[in-house]
C-alpha positions in Angstrom: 28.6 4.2 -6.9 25.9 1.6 -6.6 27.5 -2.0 -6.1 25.1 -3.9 -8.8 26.4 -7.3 -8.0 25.7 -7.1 -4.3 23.3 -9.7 -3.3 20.0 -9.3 -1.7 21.0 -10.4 2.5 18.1 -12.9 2.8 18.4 -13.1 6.5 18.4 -9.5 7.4 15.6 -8.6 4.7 13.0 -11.7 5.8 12.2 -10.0 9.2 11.7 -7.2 7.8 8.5 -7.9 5.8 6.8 -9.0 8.7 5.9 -4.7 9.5 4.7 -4.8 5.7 2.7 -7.0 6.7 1.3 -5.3 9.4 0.7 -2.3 7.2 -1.9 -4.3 4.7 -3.5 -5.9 7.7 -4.7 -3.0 9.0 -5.4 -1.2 5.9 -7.6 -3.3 4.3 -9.2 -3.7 7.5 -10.3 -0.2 7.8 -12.7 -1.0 4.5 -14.7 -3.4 6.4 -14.6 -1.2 9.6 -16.1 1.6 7.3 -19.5 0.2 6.0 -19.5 -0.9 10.1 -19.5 2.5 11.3 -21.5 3.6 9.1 -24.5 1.7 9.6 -23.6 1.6 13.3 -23.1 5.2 13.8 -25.6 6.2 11.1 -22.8 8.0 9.0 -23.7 9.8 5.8 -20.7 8.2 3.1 -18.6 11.3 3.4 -18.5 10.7 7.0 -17.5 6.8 7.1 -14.5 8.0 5.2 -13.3 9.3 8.0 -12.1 6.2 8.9 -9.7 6.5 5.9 -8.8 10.2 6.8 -7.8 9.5 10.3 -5.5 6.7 9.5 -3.9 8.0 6.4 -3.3 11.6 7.5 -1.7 10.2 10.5 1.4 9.6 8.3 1.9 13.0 7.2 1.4 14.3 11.1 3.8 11.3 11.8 6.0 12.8 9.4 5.8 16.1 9.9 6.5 15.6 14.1 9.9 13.4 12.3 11.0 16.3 10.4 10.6 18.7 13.9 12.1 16.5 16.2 15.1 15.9 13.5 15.6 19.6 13.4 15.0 20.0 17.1 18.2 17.3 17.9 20.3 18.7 15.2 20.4 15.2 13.5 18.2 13.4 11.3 16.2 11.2 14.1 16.7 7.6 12.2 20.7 8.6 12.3 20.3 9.9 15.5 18.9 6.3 17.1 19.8 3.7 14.2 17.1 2.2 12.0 16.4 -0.6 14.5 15.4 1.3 17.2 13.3 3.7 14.8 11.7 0.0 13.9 10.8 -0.5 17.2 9.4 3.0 18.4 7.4 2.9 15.7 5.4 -0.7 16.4 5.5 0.6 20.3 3.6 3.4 18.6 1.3 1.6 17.2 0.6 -1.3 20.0 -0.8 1.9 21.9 -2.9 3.0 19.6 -4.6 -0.2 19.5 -5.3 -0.6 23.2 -7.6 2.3 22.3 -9.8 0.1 20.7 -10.6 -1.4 24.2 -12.5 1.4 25.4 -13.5 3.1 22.6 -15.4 -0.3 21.7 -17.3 -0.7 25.2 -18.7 2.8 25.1 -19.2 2.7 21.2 -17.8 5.8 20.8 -17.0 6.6 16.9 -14.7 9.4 17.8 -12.0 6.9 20.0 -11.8 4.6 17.3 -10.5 7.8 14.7 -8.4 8.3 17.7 -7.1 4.8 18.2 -6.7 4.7 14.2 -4.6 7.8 14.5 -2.3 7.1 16.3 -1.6 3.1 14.5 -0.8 5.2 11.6 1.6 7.3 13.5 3.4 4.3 14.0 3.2 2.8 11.0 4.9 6.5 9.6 8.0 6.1 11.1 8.0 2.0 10.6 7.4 3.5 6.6 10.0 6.2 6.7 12.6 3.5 8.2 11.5 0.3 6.3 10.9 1.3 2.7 15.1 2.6 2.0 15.9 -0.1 4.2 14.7 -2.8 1.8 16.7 -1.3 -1.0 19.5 -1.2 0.8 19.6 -4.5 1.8 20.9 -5.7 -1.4 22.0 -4.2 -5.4 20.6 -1.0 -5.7 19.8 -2.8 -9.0 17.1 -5.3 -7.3 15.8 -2.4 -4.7 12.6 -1.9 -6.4 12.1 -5.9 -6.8 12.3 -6.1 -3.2 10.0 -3.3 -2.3 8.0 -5.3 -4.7 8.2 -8.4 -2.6 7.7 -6.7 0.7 4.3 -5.5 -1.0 3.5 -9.1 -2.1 3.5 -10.2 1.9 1.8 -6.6 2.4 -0.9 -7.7 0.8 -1.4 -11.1 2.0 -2.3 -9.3 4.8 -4.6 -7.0 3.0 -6.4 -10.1 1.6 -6.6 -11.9 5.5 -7.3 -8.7 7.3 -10.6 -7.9 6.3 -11.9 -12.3 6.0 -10.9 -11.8 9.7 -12.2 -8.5 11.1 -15.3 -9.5 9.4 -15.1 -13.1 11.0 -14.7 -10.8 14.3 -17.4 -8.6 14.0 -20.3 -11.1 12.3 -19.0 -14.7 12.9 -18.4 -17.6 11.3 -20.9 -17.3 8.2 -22.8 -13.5 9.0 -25.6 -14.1 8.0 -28.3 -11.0 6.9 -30.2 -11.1 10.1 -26.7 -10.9 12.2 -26.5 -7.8 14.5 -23.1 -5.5 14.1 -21.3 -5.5 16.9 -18.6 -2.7 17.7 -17.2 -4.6 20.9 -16.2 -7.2 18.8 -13.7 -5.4 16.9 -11.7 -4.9 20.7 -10.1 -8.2 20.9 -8.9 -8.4 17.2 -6.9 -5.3 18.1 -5.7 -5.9 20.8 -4.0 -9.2 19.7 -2.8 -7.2 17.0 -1.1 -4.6 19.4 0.3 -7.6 21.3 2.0 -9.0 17.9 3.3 -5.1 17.5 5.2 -5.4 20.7 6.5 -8.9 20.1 8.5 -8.0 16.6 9.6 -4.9 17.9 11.7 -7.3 20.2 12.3 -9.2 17.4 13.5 -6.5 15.9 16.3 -5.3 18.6 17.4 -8.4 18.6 17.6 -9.2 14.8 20.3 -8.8 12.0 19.1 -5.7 10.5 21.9 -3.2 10.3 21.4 0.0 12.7 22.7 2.0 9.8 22.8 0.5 6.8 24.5 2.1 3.4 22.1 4.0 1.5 22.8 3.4 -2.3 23.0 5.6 -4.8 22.6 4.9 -8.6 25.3 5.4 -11.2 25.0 8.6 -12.7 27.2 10.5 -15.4 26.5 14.3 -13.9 28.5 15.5 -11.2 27.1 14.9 -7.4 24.5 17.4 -6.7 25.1 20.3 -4.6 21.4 20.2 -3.6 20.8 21.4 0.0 17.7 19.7 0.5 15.6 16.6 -1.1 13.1 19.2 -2.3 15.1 20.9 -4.9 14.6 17.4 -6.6 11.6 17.9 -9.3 11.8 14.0 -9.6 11.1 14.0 -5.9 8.4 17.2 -5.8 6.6 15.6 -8.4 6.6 12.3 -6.9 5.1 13.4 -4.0 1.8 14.5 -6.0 2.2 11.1 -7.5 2.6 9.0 -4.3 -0.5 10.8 -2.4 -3.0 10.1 -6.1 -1.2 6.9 -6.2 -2.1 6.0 -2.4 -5.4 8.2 -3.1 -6.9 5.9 -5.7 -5.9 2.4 -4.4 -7.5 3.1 -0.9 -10.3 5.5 -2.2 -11.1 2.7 -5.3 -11.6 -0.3 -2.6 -13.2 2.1 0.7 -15.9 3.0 -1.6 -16.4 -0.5 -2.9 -18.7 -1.6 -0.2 -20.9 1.3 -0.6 -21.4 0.7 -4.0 -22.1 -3.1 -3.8 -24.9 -2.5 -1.1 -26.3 0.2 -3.8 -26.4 -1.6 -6.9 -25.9 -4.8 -6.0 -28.3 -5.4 -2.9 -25.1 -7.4 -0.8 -25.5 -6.6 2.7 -22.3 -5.7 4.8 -21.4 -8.9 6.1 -21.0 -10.3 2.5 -19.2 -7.9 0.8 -15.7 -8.8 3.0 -14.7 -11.2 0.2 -15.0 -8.8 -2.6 -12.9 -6.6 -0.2 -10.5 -9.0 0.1 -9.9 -9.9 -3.9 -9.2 -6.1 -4.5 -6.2 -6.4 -1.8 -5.8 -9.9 -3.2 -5.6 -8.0 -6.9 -2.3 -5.4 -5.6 -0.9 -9.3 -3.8 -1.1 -10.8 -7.5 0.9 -8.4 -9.3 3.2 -7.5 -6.7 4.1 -11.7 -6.5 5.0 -11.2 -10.5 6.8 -8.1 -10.2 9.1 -9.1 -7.6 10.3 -12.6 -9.4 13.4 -10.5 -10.2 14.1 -10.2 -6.9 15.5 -14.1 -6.6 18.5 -14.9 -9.2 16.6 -17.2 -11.4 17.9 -18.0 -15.1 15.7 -16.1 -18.0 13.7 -19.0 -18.7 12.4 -19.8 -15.2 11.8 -16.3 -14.7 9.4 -15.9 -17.6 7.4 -18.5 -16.2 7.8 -17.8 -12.9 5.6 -14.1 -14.4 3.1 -16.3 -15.2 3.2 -18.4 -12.5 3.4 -16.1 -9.7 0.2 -14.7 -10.0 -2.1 -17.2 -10.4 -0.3 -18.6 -7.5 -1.5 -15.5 -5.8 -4.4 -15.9 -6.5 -4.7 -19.2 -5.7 -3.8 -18.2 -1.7 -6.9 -15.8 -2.5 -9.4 -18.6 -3.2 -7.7 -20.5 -1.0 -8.2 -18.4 2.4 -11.9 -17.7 1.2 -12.3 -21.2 1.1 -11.1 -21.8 5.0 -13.1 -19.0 5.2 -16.2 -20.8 3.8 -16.9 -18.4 1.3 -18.7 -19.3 -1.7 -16.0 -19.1 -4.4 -18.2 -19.2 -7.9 -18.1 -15.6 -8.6 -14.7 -15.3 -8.5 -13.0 -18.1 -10.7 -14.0 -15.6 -13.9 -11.5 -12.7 -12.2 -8.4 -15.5 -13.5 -9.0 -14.0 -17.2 -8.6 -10.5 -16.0 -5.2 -11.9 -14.6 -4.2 -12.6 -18.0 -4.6 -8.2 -18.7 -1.8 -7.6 -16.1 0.8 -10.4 -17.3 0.6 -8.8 -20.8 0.7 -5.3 -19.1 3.8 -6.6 -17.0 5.7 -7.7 -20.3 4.9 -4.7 -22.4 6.6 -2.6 -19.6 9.9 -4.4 -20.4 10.6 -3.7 -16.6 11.5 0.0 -17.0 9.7 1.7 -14.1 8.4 4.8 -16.2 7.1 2.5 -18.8 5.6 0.3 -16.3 3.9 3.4 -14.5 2.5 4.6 -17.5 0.8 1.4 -18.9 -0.5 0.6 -15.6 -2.2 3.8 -15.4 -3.7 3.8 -18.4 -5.3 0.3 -17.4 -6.3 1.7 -14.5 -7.9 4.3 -16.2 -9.7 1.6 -18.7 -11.0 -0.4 -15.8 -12.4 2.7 -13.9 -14.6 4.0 -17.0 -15.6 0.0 -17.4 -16.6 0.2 -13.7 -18.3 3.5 -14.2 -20.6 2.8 -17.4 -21.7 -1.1 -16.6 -23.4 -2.9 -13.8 -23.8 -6.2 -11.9 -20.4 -8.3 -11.6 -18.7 -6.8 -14.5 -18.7 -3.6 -12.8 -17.3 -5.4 -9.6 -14.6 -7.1 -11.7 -13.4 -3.6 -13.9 -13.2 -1.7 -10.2 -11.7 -4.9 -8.4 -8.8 -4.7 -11.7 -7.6 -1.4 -10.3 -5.8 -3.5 -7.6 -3.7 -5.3 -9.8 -2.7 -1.8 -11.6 -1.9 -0.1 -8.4 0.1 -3.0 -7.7 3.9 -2.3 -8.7 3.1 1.8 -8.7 4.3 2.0 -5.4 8.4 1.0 -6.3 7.5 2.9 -9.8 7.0 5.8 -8.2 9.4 5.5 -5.1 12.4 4.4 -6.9 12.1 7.4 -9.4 11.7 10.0 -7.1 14.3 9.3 -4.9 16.3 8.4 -7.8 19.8 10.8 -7.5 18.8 11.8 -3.9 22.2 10.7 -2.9 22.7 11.9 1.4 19.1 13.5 1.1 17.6 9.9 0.5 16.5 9.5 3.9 14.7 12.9 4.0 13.6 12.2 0.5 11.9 8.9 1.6 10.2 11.0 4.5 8.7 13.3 2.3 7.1 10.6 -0.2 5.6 8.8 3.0 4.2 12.1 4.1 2.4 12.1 1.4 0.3 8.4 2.2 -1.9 11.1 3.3 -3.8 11.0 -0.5 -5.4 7.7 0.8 -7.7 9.5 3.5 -8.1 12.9 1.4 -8.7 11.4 -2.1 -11.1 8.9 -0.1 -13.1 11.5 1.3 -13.0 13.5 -1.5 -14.7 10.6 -3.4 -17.4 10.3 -0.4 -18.1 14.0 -0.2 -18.8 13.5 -3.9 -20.9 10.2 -4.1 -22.8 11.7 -1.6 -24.1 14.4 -4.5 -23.9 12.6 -7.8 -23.8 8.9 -6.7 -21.2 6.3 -5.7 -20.7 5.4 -9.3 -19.7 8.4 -10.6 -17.8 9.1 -8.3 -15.3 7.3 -9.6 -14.4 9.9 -11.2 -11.9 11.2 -8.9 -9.8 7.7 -9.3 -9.2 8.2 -13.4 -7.8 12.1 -12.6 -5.6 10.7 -10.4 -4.7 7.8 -12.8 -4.0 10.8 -15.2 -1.7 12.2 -13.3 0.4 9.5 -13.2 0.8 8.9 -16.6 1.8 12.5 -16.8 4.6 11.7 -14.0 5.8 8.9 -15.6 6.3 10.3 -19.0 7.9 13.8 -17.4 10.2 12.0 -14.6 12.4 10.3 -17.6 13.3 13.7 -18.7 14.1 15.1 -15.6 16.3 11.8 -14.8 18.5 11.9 -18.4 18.7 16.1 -17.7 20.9 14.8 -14.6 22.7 11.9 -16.2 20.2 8.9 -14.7 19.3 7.1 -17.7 16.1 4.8 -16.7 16.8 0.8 -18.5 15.9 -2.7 -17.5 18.6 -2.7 -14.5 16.9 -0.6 -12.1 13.7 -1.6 -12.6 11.4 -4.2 -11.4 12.9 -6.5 -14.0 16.0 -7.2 -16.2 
């Protein structure tokens, strides 16, 4: 049984963010390094998605190489070496995939830097696999989603910093139009970056976080399943579709962005890095409402707190453009799209299916807004698709592995072998634009929004057939 009045351990979960922060850094990164390559490398726009592909796919060969060298001990492998030390590998992983920037920058060599990419998201698999049911153990299984939630909040403070300063790396302080791109630029960046992978991973064996933690499982009237494996779970089999369209359409949405702004809009690649950063700025803005619920505030601080907490967000947004020197003026407007995701956030009544389904119809609305206008309102309706994606992550992740029970773990491997839909969905999209233009190639995005609509109306079936009855408490809200 799942101990609802367990509180969240505060001093075990803080460190923990700091690799979901690591995640967004790079992530978001990777959509200024795109438009880079490709006019460094002379890429067609399929090709600069490799980017995308190389460091997305590397979690499903991450995962896959888990689930071998699991089988190969006898012994699932986090079990096997305790979820610290699986904390640590992973950032070791990582730190060396960076130091292949060094090289690969000096002799501008396009296929290195896939390579160097590779291998970070190697790392960041098995940091995924470990970190994501270790946040919803530290606390209720009640709050578990809430603090997924908040671990993507400081995810994407480093999506909305990462790319202000890989493109403060690669073009200077103001990168101006006549600035040359620079690929040996990006080599430094990185390499701090691998150095701040090794220093947490200490952190890390040194910390407070439990080595193995107990994995919660939510109340449930039907009898414990005699399942053999986590894929006998159609909650789980379908949520692995939905987590790689989910992961698809977030990264493919804001990869393709910069493409399309130098089309339409004329913005050359050195300007486009703040637009880059309010998408990732977008998922930061929901996910700091969704996870209010994670602190034990009284009903009518939290209400505010949902309006609050978002413009706050967005107020570190305008705020780090601003250090940045960026002009702010076209973005003060994107407040009044705000407004569409608070109302969003209280029709869902914090029920998880609810909430997946009403945020993919509005991602669905502001994909066909993007696709049939121009200038900034297009910018704005694809830019809105970040604050939609923004709680589908725990939607989707607490459903699936909903009733999972001992195959949790496993279960939680699966869904983060699927974070391969960010680099296949991407190039899907690019392989596309390149044919009937970056606009319409949006396209792809609203079938995968559809999709997830379908999910979260089908998963609440599924869940009452085995006696998991989906209300306000396990969701990412009371």
């Amino acid at each position: 049984m799942t101990n609802h009045t367990k509180q969240t351990n505060w001093a075990q979960f803080s460190p923990l963010v700091i690799v979901f922060f690591f995640w967004g850094f790079v992530a978001a990164s990777n959509d200024i390094l795109i438009p880079v390559f490709r006019q460094a490398f002379q890429l067609s726009q399929e090709q600069s998605q490799f980017v995308s592909v190389a460091f997305y796919v590397a979690y499903t060969v991450g995962s896959l190489l888990y689930l071998s060298i699991s089988k190969l001990v006898g012994e699932d492998l986090i079990n096997k070496i305790g979820y610290k030390n699986g904390l640590a590998l992973g950032l070791g992983i990582s730190a060396f995939g960076t130091l292949l920037f060094y090289p690969a920058a000096n002799q501008s060599s396009f296929p290195l830097m896939l390579g160097g990419l590779f291998i970070v998201g190697l790392g960041f698999s098995l940091q995924q696999t470990v970190a994501n049911p270790l946040a919803i153990s530290l606390g209720s299984y009640t709050t578990g989603s809430q603090r997924l939630t908040l671990a993507g909040g400081v995810n994407n403070f480093g999506t909305t910093i990462g790319p202000l300063i890989v493109s403060f790396a690669i073009f200077g302080a103001h990168g101006n139009a006549t600035s040359s791109i620079s690929i040996e630029s990006v080599k430094i960046p990185y390499l701090i970056l691998g150095a701040a992978f090794l220093v947490v991973a200490v952190l890390f064996k040194f910390s407070a976080i439990p080595d193995r933690p107990a994995i919660a499982v939510i109340d449930s009237q039907a009898p414990l399943s005699k399942q053999s494996s986590a894929l006998h779970f159609p909650q789980l089999v379908m949520g692995m579709i939905a987590i790689f369209l989910y992961v698809g359409v977030e990264v493919s949405t804001a990869s393709n962005l910069p493409a399309y702004m130098e089309s339409k809009l004329g913005l050359k690649t050195q300007e486009i890095a703040p637009f880059i950063s309010l998408y990732w700025a977008s998922l930061m803005i929901g996910r700091w409402s969704g996870a209010v619920e994670a602190f034990s505030l009284n009903a009518g601080l939290a209400k505010l707190m949902k309006f609050f907490a978002p413009y706050l967000a967005f107020c570190v947004f305008l705020l780090v453009n601003a250090i940045a020197q960026h002009d702010l003026s076209p973005f003060y407007v994107y407040g009044g799209v705000v407004l569409i995701l608070v109302a969003a956030d209280i029709a869902s009544q914090a029920n998880p299916a609810k909430m997946l389904l009403i945020f993919s119809a509005c991602g669905i609305a502001g994909l066909l807004i993007g696709m049939n206008s121009t200038g900034m309102l297009s910018i704005y309706a694809f830019t809105s698709v970040g604050l939609f994606c923004s709680t589908l992550w725990p939607c989707i992740f607490t459903l699936a592995i909903s009733g999972l029970g001992k195959h949790t773990a496993q279960g939680s491997n699966y869904l983060i072998m699927m974070i391969m839909g960010g680099g296949i969905v991407s190039w899907l999209q690019g392989k596309l634009a390149d044919h009937v233009g970056i606009q319409a190639s949006y396209i792809v995005g609203v079938g995968c929004f559809v999709y997830l609509g379908f999910y979260a109306w089908k998963v609440k079936h599924i869940l009452s057939g085995q006696g998991i009855v989906l209300d306000k408490s396990m969701a990412l809200g009371h």
